[in-house]
Every structure is written in structure tokens, then in C-alpha cells.
C-alpha positions as CSV (number, residue, x, y, z in Angstrom):
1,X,180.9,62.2,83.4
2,X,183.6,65.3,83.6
3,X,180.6,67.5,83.9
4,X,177.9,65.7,86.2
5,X,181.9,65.9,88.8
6,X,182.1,69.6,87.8
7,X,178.3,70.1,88.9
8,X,179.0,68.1,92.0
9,X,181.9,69.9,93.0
10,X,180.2,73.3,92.3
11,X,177.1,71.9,94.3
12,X,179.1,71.0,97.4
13,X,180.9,74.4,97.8
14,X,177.7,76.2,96.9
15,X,176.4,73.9,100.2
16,X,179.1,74.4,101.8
17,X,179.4,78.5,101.7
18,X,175.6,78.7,102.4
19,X,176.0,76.5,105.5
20,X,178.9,78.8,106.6
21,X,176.8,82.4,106.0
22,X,173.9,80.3,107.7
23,X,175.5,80.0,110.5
24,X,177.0,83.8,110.4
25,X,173.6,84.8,110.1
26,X,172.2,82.7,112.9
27,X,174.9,84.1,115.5
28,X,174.4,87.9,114.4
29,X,170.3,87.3,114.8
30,X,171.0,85.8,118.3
31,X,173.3,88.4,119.9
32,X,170.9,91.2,118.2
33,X,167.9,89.5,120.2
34,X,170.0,89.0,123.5
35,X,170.8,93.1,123.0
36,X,167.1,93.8,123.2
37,X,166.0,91.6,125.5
38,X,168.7,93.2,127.7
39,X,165.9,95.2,129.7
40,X,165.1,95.4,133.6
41,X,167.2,92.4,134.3
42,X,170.7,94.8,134.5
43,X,172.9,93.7,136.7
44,X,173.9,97.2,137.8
45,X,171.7,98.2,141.1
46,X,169.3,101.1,140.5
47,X,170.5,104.3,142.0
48,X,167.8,106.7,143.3
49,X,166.8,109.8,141.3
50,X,164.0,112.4,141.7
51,X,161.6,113.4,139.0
52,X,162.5,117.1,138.9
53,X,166.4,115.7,138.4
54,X,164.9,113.6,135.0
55,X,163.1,116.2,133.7
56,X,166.1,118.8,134.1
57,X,168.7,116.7,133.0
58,X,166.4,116.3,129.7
59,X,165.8,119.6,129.1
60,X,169.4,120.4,129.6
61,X,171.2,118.1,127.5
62,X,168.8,114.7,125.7
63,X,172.2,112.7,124.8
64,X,173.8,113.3,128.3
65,X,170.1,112.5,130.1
66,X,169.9,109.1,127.5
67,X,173.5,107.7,128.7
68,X,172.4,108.0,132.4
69,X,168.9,107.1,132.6
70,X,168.3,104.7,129.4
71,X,168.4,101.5,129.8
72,X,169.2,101.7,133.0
73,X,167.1,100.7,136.8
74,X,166.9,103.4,139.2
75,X,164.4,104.3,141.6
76,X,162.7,107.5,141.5
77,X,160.3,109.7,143.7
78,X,158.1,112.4,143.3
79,X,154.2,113.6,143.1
80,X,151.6,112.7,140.8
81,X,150.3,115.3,138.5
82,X,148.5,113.1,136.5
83,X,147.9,109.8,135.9
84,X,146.6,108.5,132.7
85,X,146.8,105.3,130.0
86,X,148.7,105.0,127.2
87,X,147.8,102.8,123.9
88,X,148.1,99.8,125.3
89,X,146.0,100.0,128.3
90,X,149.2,100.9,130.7
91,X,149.0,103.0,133.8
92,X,150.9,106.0,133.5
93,X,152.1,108.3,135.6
94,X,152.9,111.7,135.2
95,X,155.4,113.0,138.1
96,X,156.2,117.1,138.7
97,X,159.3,117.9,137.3
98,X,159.5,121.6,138.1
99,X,159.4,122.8,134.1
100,X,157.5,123.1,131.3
101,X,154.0,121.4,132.6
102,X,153.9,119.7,128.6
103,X,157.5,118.0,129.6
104,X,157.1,116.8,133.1
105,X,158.5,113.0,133.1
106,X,156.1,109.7,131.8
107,X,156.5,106.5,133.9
108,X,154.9,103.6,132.6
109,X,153.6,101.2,134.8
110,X,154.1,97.6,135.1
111,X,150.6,95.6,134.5
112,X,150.6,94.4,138.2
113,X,150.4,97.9,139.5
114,X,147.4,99.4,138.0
115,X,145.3,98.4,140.5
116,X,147.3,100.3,142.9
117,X,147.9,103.4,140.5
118,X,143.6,103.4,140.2
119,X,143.4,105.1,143.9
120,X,146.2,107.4,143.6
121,X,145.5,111.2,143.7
122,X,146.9,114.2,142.1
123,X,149.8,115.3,144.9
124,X,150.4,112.3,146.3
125,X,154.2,111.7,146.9
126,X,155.5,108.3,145.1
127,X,158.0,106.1,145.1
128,X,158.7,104.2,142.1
129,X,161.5,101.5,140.7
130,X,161.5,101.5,136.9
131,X,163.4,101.1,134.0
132,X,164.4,104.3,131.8
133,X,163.3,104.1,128.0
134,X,164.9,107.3,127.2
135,X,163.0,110.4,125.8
136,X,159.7,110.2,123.6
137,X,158.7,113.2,121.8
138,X,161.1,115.4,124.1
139,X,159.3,113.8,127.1
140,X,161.3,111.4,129.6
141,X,159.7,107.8,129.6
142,X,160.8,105.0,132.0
143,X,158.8,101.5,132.0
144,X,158.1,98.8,133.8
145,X,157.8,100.8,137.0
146,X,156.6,99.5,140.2
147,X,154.9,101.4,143.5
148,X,157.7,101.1,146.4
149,X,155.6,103.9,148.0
150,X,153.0,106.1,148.6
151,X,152.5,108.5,151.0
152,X,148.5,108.3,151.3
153,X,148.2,111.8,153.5
């Protein structure tokens, strides 16, 4: 009988500790998923930047160009160079940034604006609100970017 209350008591601070590092766990996985799915919906208002000012500030200085653009809104303008699609079927739009032709800065395309990004033209001047991903293989990237303009000249 000593034992089988020895076993119990064991048992219920066994259930006891797991319920408490459960619950530890549970909290950490939650505020790791809200810190990821903190994307586009920043509060902060997106400040306007040009193309050639992205590409620069990458070529310059990656860590300084990361804590002002990454993970941040802001709406940029520029022209087209290229347009293109990544893995995943995105539009993608390559904008001049005044250096190295290889480096000129990516924006990714949000799905509803590929229909719109199918009639631009190389030159054309855009206008674009997107969210900045940082840099990808020493190439600026911003997502989820929307058309606010384009000058169709």
C-alpha cells in the first residue's frame, strides 16, 4: 500500500510538471506564430521610397538596408526593366536601380495584380505599395506589392 501512494504521488507531480512545460510550450509556439504572421498588416504607414534608393542602400550597407526596408510597408516607384515569374507562379517585377543590371531590386507581386502586371512594358514608370522581404541572394526583394500606378505613355 506504501508503494502503490509512492507511485501515485510520483504520478501526479510527473502530471503535474508536464502540464506546466505544456503550457510553457503552448505560449512560446503562439507568440513565435504571431511573430511571423506579423507581415503587411504593420501598423506603421508606408513611407515612399524609389527603386534606385533600395538598390543603393543595399549595395552600400545589407544590415543597414534590412533595418529600414524589411519587414516594413512602403511605397515605391520606378520603371520596369523586366518583368518575370518566380517559382510559384508570382508576377515579378524588376525596377531600374541605377547599378549593377544583375542587382536591380525584385518586387513580388500580389496574386490580384498579375493581370495588370501582363500588359506592362519595359520603361514604363510604376508605382507600387509592397512589403520589404529583405535581400535574397544580394538582390532586394519586397512582396506582396500592389499597382498604385502606371504611367501608360
Amino acid at each position: 500500500m506504501k508503494n502503490i501512494k509512492w507511485v501515485l504521488g510520483i504520478l501526479a507531480v510527473l502530471i503535474i510538471a508536464w502540464l506546466i512545460v505544456g503550457e510553457s510550450f503552448k505560449e512560446t509556439e503562439t507568440q513565435q506564430t504571431t511573430q511571423q504572421n506579423t507581415g503587411p498588416s504593420d501598423d506603421a504607414p508606408p513611407f515612399e521610397t524609389t527603386a534606385a534608393e533600395i538598390a543603393k542602400a543595399y549595395a552600400s550597407d545589407s544590415v543597414a538596408a534590412d533595418e529600414k526596408y524589411k519587414n516594413k510597408a512602403f511605397i515605391v516607384s520606378g520603371s520596369v526593366v523586366k518583368k518575370d515569374a518566380d517559382a510559384s507562379d508570382h508576377a515579378v517585377l524588376v525596377l531600374e536601380g541605377g547599378g549593377d543590371p544583375s542587382l536591380e531590386p525584385h518586387f513580388i507581386l500580389a496574386d490580384s495584380e498579375k493581370s495588370k502586371a501582363a500588359e506592362l512594358q519595359k520603361g514604363q514608370a510604376v508605382k507600387l505599395q509592397c512589403y520589404g522581404k529583405g535581400e535574397v541572394a544580394k538582390v532586394a526583394h519586397a512582396e506582396d506589392c500592389e499597382l498604385l500606378f502606371i504611367d501608360w505613355k
